[in-house]
C-alpha positions as CSV (number, residue, x, y, z in Angstrom):
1,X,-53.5,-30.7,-26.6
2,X,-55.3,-27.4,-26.0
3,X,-54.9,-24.8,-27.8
4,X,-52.7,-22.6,-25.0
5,X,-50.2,-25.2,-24.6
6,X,-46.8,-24.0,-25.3
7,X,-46.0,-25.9,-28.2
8,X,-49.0,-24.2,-30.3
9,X,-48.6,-20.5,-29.1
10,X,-46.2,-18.1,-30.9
11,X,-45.4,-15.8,-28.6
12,X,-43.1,-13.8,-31.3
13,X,-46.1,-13.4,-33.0
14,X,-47.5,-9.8,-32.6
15,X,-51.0,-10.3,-34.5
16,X,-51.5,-12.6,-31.7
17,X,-52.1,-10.0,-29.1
18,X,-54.3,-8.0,-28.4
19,X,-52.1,-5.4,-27.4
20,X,-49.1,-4.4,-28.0
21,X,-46.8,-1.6,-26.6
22,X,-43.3,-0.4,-27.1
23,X,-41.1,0.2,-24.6
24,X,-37.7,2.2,-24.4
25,X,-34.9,0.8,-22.7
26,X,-33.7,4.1,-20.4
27,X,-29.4,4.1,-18.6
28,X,-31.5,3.7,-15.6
29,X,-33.4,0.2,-16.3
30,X,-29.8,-1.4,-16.8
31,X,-27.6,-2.6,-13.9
32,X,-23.7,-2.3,-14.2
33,X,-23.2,-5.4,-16.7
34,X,-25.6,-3.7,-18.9
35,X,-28.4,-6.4,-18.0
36,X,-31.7,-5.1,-17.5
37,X,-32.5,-4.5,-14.2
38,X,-35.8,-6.8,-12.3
39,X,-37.3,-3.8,-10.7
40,X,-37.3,-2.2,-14.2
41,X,-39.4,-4.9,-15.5
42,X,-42.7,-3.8,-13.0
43,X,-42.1,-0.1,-14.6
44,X,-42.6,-1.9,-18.1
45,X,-46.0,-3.7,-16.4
46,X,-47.0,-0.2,-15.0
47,X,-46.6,1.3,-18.0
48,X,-48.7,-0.8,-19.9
49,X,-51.2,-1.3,-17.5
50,X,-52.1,2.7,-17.4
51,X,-51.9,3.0,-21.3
């Protein structure tokens, strides 16, 4: 087993990354259930692709 393989990664881990970025939830990014809307999650990936 390498060591990328699912069962040896921790991806609740923080100190594992390289970077790491928090993100606000905004009334916008959630759809009428109050589940996070799909489109809102490529606004996360903009966001921490320009910071």
């Amino acid at each position: 087993m390498d060591s990328l393989s699912p069962a040896t990664v921790d991806l609740a881990d923080l100190a594992g990354f390289e970077f790491v970025l928090t993100e606000h939830l905004r009334f916008a990014d959630l759809d009428a259930h109050g589940h996070v809307n799909n489109v809102s999650f490529l606004v996360f990936f903009e966001n921490a692709r320009v910071r």
